[in-house]
Each structure stands twice: as structure tokens, then as C-alpha cells.
Kinemage of the C-alpha trace (Angstrom):
@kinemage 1
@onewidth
@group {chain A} dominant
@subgroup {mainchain}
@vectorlist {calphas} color= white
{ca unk a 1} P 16.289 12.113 16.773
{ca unk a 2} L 13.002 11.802 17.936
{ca unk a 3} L 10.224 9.307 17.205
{ca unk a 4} L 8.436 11.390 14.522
{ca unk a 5} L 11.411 12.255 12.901
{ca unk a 6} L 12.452 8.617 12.483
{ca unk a 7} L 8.911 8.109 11.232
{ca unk a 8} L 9.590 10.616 8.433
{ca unk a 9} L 13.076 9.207 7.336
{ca unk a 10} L 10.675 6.082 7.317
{ca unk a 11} L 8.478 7.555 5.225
{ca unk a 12} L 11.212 8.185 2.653
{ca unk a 13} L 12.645 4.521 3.135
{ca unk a 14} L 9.120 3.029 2.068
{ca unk a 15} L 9.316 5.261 -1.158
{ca unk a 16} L 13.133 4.004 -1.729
{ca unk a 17} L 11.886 0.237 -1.276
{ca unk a 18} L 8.727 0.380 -3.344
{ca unk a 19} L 10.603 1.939 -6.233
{ca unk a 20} L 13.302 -0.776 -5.428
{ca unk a 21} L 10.788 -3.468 -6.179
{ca unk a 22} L 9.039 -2.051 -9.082
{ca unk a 23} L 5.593 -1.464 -7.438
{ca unk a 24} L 6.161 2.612 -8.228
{ca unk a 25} L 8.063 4.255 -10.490
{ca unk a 26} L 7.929 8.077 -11.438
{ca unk a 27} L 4.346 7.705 -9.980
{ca unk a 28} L 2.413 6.407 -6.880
{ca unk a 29} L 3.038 7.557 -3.384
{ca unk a 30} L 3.111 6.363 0.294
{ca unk a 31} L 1.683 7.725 3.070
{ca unk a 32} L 1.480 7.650 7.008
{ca unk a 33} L -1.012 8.768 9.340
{ca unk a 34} L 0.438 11.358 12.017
{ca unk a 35} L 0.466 9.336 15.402
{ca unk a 36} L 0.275 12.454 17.079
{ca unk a 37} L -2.798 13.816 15.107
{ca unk a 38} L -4.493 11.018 14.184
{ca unk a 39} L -6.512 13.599 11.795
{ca unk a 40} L -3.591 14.583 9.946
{ca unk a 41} L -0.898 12.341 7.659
{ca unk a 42} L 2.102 12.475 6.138
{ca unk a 43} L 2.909 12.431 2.324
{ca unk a 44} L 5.714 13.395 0.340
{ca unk a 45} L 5.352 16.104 -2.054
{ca unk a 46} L 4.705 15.547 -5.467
{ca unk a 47} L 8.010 14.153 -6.584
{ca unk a 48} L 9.205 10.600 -7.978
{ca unk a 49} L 9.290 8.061 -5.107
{ca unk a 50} L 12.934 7.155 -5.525
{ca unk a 51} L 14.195 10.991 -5.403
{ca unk a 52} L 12.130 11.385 -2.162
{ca unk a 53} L 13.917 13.450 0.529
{ca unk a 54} L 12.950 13.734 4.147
{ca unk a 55} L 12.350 17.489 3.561
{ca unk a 56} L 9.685 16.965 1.095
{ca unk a 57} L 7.650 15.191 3.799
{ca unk a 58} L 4.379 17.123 4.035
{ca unk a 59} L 1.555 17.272 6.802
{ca unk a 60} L -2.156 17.430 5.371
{ca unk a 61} L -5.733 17.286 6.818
{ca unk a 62} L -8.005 14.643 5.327
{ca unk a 63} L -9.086 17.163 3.180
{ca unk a 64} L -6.066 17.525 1.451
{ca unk a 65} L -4.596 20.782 2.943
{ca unk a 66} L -1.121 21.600 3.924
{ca unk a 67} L -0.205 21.901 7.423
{ca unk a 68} L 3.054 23.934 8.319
{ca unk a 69} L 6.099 23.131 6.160
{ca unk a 70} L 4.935 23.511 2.833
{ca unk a 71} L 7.886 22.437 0.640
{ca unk a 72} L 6.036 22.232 -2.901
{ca unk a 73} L 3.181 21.202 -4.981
{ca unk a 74} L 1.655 18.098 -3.825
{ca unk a 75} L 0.504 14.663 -5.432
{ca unk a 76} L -3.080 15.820 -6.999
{ca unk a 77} L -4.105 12.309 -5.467
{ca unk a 78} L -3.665 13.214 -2.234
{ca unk a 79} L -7.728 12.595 -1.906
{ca unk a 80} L -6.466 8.872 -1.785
{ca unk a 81} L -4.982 8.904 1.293
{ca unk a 82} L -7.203 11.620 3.166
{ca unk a 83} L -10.594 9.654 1.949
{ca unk a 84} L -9.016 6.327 3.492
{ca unk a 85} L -7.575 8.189 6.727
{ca unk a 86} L -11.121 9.426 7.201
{ca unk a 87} L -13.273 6.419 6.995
{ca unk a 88} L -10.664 3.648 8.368
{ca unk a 89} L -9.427 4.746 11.653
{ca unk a 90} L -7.453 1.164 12.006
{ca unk a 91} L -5.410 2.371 8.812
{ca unk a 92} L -2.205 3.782 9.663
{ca unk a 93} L -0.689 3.784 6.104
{ca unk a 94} L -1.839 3.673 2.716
{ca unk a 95} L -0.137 2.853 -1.195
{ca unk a 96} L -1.454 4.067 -4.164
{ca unk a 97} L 0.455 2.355 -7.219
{ca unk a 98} L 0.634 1.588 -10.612
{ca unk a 99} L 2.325 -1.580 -9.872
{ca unk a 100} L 2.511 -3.019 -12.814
{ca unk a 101} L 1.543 -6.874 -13.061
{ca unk a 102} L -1.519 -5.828 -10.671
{ca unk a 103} L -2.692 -3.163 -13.384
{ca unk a 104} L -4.050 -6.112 -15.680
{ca unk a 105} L -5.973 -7.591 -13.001
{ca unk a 106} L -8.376 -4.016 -13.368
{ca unk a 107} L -9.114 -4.109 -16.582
{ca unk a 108} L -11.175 -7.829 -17.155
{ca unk a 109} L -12.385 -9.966 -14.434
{ca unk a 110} L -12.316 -13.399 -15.977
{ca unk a 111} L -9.134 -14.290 -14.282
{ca unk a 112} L -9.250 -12.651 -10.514
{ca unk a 113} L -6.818 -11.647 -8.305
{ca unk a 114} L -5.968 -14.219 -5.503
{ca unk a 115} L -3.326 -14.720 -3.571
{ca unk a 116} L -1.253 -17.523 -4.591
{ca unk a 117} L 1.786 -17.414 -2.183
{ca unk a 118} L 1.674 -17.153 1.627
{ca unk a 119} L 3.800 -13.762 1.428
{ca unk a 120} L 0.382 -12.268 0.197
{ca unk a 121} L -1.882 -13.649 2.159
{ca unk a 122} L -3.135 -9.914 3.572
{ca unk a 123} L -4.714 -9.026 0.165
{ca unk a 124} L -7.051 -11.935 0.713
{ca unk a 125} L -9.515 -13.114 -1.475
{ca unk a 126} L -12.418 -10.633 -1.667
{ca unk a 127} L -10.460 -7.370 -3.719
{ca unk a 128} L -13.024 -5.607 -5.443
{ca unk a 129} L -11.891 -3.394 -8.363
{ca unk a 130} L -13.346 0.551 -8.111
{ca unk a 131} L -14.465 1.626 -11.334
{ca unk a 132} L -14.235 5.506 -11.300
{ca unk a 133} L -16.304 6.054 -14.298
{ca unk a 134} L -19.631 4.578 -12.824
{ca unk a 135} L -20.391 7.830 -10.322
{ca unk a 136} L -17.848 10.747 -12.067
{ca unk a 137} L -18.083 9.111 -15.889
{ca unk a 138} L -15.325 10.215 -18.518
{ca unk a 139} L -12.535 11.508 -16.502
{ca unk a 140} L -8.767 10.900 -16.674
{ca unk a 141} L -8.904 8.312 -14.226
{ca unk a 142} L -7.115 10.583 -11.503
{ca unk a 143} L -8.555 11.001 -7.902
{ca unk a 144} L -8.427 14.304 -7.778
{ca unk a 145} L -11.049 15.084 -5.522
{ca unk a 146} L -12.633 14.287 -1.975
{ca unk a 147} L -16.118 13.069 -3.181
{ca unk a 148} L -13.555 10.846 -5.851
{ca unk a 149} L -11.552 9.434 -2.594
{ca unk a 150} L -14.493 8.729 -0.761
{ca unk a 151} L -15.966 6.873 -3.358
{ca unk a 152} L -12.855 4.907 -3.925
{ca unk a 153} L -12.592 4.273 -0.048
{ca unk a 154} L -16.383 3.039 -0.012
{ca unk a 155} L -15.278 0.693 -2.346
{ca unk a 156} L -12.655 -0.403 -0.263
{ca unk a 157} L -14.825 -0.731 2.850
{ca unk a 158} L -12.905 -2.836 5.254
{ca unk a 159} L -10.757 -4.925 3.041
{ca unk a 160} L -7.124 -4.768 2.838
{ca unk a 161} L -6.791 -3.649 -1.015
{ca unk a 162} L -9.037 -2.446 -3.935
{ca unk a 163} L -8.107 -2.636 -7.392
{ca unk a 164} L -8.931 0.733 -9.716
{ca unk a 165} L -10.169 -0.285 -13.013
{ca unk a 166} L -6.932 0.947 -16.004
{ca unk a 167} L -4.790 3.052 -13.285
{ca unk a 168} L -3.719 0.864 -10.353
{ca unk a 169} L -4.472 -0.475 -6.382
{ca unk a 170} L -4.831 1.179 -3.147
{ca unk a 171} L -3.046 -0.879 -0.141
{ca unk a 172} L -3.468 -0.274 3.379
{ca unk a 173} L -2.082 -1.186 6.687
{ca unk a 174} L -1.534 -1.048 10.527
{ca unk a 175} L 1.776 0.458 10.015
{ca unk a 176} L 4.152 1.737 7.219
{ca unk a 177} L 6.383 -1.619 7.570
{ca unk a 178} L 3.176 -3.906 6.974
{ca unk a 179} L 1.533 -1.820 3.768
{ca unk a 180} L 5.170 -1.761 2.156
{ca unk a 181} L 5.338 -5.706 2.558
{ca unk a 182} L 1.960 -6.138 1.303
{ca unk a 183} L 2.459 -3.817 -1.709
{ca unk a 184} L 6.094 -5.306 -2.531
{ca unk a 185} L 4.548 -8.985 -2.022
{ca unk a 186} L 1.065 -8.186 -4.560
{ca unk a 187} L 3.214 -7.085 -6.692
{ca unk a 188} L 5.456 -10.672 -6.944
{ca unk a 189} L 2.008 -12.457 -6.249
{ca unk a 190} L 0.794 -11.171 -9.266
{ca unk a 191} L 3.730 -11.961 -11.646
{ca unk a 192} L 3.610 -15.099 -10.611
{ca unk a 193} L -0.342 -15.563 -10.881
{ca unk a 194} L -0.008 -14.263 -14.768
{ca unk a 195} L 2.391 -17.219 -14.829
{ca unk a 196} L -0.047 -19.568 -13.398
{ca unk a 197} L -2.831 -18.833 -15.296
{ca unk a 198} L -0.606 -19.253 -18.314
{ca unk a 199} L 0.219 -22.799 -17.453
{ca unk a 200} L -3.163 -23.777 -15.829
{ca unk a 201} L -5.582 -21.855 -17.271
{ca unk a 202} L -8.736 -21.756 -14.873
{ca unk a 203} L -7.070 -24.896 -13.198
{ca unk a 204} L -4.903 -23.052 -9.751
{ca unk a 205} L -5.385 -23.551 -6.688
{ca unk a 206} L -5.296 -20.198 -4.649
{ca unk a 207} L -4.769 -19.933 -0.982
{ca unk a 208} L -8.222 -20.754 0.712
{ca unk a 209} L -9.916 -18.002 3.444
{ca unk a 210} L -8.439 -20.688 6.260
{ca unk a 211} L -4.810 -20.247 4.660
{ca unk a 212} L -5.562 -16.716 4.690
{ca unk a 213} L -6.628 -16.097 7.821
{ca unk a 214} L -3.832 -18.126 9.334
{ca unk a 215} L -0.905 -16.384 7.491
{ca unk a 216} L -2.404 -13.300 7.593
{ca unk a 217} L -3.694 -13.381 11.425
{ca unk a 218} L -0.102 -14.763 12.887
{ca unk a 219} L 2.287 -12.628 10.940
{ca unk a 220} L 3.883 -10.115 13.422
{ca unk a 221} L 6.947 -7.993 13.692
{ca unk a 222} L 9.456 -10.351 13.626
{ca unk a 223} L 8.240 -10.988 10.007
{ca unk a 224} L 8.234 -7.236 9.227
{ca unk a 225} L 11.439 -6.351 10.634
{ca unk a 226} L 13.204 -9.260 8.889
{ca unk a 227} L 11.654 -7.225 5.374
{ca unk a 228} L 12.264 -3.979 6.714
{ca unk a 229} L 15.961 -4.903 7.425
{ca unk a 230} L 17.123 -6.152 4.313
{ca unk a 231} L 15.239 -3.162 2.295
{ca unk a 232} L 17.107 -0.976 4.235
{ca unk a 233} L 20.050 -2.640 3.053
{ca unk a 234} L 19.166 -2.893 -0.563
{ca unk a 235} L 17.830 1.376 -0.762
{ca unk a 236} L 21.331 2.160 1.248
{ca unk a 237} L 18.733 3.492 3.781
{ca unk a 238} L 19.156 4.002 7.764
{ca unk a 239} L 17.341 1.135 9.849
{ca unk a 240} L 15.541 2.032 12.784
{ca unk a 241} L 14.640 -1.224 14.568
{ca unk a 242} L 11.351 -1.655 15.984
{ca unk a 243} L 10.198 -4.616 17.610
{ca unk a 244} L 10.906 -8.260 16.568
{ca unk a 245} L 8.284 -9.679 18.418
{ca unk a 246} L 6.793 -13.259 17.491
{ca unk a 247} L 3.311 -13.153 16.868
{ca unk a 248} L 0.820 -15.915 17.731
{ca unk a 249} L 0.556 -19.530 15.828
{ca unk a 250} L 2.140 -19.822 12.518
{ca unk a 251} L 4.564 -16.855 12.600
{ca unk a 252} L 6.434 -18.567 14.828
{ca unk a 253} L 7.467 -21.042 12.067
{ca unk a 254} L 9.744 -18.727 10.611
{ca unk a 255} L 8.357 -18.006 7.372
């Protein structure tokens, strides 16, 4: 098999696992940039993430057309992922979701999104919330466009994720194993920070930019793989092992 084809099956595994954990369901959608094209990426049709097969894999440009293999209509928010592709070239994956104990976070900021466990440390403190109705006005809250992805990806800037005011998040990452985690790991972070502010009110203490940084800056593949491994397990899906590498300072405490 060779590397891109393992990429694709890997493709279909990160569907499987963030349908597993609740952070899609009949919606959202995962995507990979092409490592051999770094102006193309890789997106499933439009289909349910848990019924994702390896043939609906599809290659678009950043504008949102289909390269080659053309197995059916395709997510109408495709502008996401092309938008995000096009102004991050450190991205090498991206989430959209609907994930559902995030979507509450978009709709009021008196309580905020923070990370409250070290698991979630990537979505850091500074997760702005992209409101699509203040450029494009009454829509149905779909990106259905370039100028919409763009706008959404502005909003984004460098940061890790960006809330979307009443539809969901976008998540990025340096590879499909690390944008997976992160979007799995919001998702629990944000069950549990409902919970919090339940019992505390304003009173938590979220992680500071130091715990942040140092979670966030010395988690590596070893961490990854250990995730990857078990989801595998869980979605009955093949495991291709990549590198368990320890990264430097506090990954190597075995998190």
C-alpha cells in the first residue's frame, strides 16, 4: 500500500473516531491536505462521517473543485477547508463540527471557552467566535462560499480553533492524528467546563498561557500514537503506526 493510500484509509479512520466520540454525527467533516500537492486536499464526499468509505475520498483545489475521481456530490462546506488550506500553509488538517457541548459556547460570551484539562491545552485561551452574519447578514449559517471561508479563516488567523456563532468550530492541525485529538479532547473539555461553571459559577480556574504553552509545546507523537492506537481499536479500524517519538520537556512525563 503506499503512503498516500494509507493516508486516505486515515482519512476515513478520523471520520470513524470523531463520530465515535460524539464531536460529528450525520454532519461535519475532516479533511487532509495532499502532501504531494500541497495546493490540493482531501475530503470525503458528502456523506455521514461514520458511513465514510475510502472510495468516497475526494481531491479538491482550494477553490473547491474536484480533481480526478469524482465519486459524488460533495460537502457544500468544502469552502472551510480550501479557505484554511489557502491562508495557513502550517495546517495540514482541518475539522469542521457541530460538536455539541462546544455549540453553546457560540451563542453568548459571558462564560468563555478555556481549556480546563491538560488534554486540551492546543485550543488555548484566545478562541474567537466568527459571526457569519456581520459581512454576509441573514443566511443559513452554511459556508457555502470562498469569500464565506475566507472570512471565517481571517477570523481564525493563526490560532488553533475558532468558534462559529449557532453552527459549530473549525479545528486545525499539523497532521490528521493531532486535529482528531484536539477535536475529540474540546469536545470532553467542554462537557466538563458546562459542569464547572455549574458548580463555580465565574469562580474556575482555567489552565494559564504558561500551562498552555507547556502542554501544548511538548506534546509529540508518542502522545498521538497512544490516541491514535486505541481509536483504531474502538472504530474496528486498521492502524498504521507512525512514529512514537518523545517530544521535548513535559511529554516525556507520560501524560
Amino acid at each position: 500500500m503506499t503512503d498516500l493510500a494509507k493516508l486516505k484509509e486515515d482519512l476515513v479512520t478520523a471520520n470513524r473516531v470523531l463520530a465515535y466520540h460524539h464531536v460529528v454525527d450525520s454532519f461535519g467533516h475532516v479533511s487532509m491536505r495532499n502532501p504531494e500537492n500541497p495546493n490540493h486536499f482531501f475530503l470525503s464526499r458528502a456523506r455521514a462521517p461514520n458511513c465514510v468509505e475510502v472510495n468516497d475520498i475526494t481531491e479538491f483545489t482550494f477553490g473547491g473543485d474536484i480533481v480526478g475521481h469524482n465519486p459524488g456530490k460533495p460537502y457544500s462546506e468544502r469552502f472551510i477547508h480550501g479557505a484554511i488550506y489557502e491562508a495557513r500553509p502550517d495546517v495540514m488538517a482541518v475539522v469542521h463540527n457541530h460538536s455539541p457541548n462546544v455549540v453553546p459556547f457560540t451563542v453568548q460570551s459571558k462564560k468563555k471557552m478555556r481549556p480546563i484539562m491538560h488534554m486540551c491545552a492546543p485550543i488555548g485561551n484566545d478562541i474567537p467566535t466568527w459571526d457569519i452574519a456581520h459581512k454576509f447578514g441573514t443566511t443559513n449559517l452554511l459556508v457555502t462560499s470562498m469569500e464565506m471561508g475566507r472570512d471565517l479563516a481571517e477570523s481564525l488567523a493563526h490560532r488553533t480553533v475558532a468558534l462559529m456563532r449557532g453552527h459549530g468550530s473549525v479545528v486545525v492541525g499539523k497532521s490528521l492524528r493531532e486535529v482528531v485529538f484536539t477535536s475529540v479532547y474540546m469536545e470532553i473539555n467542554a462537557d466538563m467546563l458546562i459542569k464547572a461553571y455549574q458548580l463555580g459559577g465565574d469562580d474556575i480556574l482555567p489552565m494559564t498561557d504558561g500551562e498552555v504553552s507547556a502542554n501544548a509545546g511538548g506534546r509529540a507523537g508518542f502522545t498521538f500514537e497512544r490516541g491514535w492506537e486505541n481509536w483504531c481499536r474502538l472504530t474496528d479500524r486498521p492502524y498504521y503506526a507512525e512514529e512514537w517519538n518523545m517530544g521535548p520537556g513535559f511529554s516525556k512525563t507520560d501524560k
